[in-house]
C-alpha positions in Angstrom: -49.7 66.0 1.5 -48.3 62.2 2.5 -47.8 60.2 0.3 -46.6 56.4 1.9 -43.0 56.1 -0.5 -42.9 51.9 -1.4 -39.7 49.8 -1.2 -38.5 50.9 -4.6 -38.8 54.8 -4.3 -36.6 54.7 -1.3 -33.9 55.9 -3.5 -35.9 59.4 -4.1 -35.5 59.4 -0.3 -31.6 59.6 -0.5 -31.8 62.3 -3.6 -34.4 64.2 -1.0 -31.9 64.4 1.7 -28.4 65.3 0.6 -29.5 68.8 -0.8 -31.3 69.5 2.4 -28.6 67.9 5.2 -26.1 70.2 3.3 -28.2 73.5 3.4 -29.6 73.4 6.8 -26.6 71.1 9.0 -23.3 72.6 7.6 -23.1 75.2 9.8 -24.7 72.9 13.0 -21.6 69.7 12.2 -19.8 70.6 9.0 -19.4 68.9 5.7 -17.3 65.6 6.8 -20.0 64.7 9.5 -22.9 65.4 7.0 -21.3 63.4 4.2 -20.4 60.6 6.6 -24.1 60.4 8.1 -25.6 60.6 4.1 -23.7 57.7 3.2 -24.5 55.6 6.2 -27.6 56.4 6.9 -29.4 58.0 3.7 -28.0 55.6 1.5 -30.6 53.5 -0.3 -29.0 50.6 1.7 -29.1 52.2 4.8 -33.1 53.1 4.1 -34.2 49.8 2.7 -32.8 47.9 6.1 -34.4 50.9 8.3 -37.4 50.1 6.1 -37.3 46.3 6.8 -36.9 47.2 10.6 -40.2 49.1 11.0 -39.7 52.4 9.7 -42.5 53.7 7.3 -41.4 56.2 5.2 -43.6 59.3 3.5 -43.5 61.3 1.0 -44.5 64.8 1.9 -45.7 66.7 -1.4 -47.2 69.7 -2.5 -48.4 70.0 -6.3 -47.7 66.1 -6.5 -44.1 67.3 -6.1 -42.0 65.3 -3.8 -40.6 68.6 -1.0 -39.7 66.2 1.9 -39.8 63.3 3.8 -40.8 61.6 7.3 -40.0 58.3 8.7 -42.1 57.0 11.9 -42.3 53.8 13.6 -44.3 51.9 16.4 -41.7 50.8 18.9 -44.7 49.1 20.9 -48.8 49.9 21.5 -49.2 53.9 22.8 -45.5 54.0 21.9 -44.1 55.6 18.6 -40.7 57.6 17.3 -40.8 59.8 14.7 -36.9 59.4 13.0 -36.9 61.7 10.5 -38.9 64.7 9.2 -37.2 67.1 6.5 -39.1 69.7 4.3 -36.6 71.3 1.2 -35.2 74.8 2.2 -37.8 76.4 -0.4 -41.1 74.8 1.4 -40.1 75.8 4.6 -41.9 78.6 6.8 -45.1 77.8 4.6 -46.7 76.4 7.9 -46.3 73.1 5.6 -44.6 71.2 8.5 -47.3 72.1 10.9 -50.1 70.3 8.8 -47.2 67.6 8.1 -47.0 67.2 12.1 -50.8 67.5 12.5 -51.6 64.2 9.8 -48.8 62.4 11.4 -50.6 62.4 14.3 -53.7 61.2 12.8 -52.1 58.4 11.2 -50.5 57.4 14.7 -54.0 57.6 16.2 -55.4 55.7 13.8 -52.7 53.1 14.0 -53.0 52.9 17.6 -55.6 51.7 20.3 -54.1 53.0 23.1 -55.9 56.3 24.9 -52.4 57.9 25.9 -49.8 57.6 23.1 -46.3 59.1 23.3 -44.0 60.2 20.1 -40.4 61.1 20.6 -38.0 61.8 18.6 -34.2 63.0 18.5 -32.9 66.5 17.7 -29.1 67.8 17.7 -29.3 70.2 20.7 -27.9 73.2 18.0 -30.8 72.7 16.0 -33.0 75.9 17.1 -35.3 76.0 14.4 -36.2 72.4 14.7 -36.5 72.3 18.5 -38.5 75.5 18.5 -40.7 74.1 15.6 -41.3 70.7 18.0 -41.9 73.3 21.2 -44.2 75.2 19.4 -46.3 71.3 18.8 -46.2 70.4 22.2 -43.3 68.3 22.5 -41.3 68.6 25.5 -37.5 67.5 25.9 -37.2 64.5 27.9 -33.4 63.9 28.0 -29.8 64.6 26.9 -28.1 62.2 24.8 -24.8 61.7 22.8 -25.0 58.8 20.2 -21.5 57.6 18.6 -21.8 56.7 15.5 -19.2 55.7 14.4 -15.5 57.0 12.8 -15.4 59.7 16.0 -18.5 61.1 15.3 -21.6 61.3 17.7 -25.2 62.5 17.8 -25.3 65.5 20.4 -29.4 65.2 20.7 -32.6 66.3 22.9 -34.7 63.2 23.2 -38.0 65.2 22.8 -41.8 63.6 23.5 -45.3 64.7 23.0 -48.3 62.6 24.8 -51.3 62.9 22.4 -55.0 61.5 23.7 -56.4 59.2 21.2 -60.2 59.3 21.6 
């Protein structure tokens, strides 16, 4: 169901995520904020330098077809962030996300030493579906936060977390 994506299939990334930002965010921040965050941050520029800075990017298939994507990286030992995580429209409600969330977890663990390790993660705060989805895993919202990025726009996000045991 993961599949790690290399350097040079970061690109695939990009084509992932425009058809999916547009379907699910239009009504949540509209077309000019969605365009705006594609192009700086789901560019293949943008990925490759989130790449170099830690993030570790999957492919999540089904059928050996690419259907999504997640992004997670280890901020420090027993302490992780899980940036992105986005299934095409057509996959979703197939309980696909919930195995997705469940070998995420594994790979954490198994990346990890630590007995206690926490996962967070960022979620606009009009995002329902999503924050119910995270509720529904165990994660818990930690905090409020608006993030400017840039040309007037900002991030209006729960900081969620989940605290796994890693036996």
């Amino acid at each position: 169901m993961l599949r790690i994506a290399e350097r040079h299939e970061l690109p695939r990334i990009a084509e992932i995520a425009a058809p999916i930002w547009h379907e699910h965010y239009t009504p949540i921040i509209g077309t000019v904020q969605i365009e705006y965050m594609l192009k700086n941050m789901y560019s293949t520029d943008a990925l490759i330098k989130q790449n170099s800075e830690g993030q570790i990017f999957y492919f999540i298939t089904e059928n050996e077809t690419e259907i999504g994507f997640i992004a997670i990286s280890k901020k420090s030992e027993g302490q992780w962030f899980l940036h992105k995580f986005y299934i095409g429209v057509d996959y979703q409600n197939l309980s696909i996300g919930s195995k997705v969330i469940d070998e995420i977890v594994s790979l954490i663990k198994a990346g990890d030493t630590s007995k206690n390790i926490e996962i967070r993660l960022t979620v606009n705060r009009n995002n329902f579906k999503s924050i119910n989805f995270y509720f529904k895993h165990g994660y818990t919202i930690e905090s409020v936060a608006d993030f400017d990025i840039g040309n007037g726009f900002f991030m209006n996000d729960f900081i969620m977390k989940k605290i796994i045991k890693n036996d």
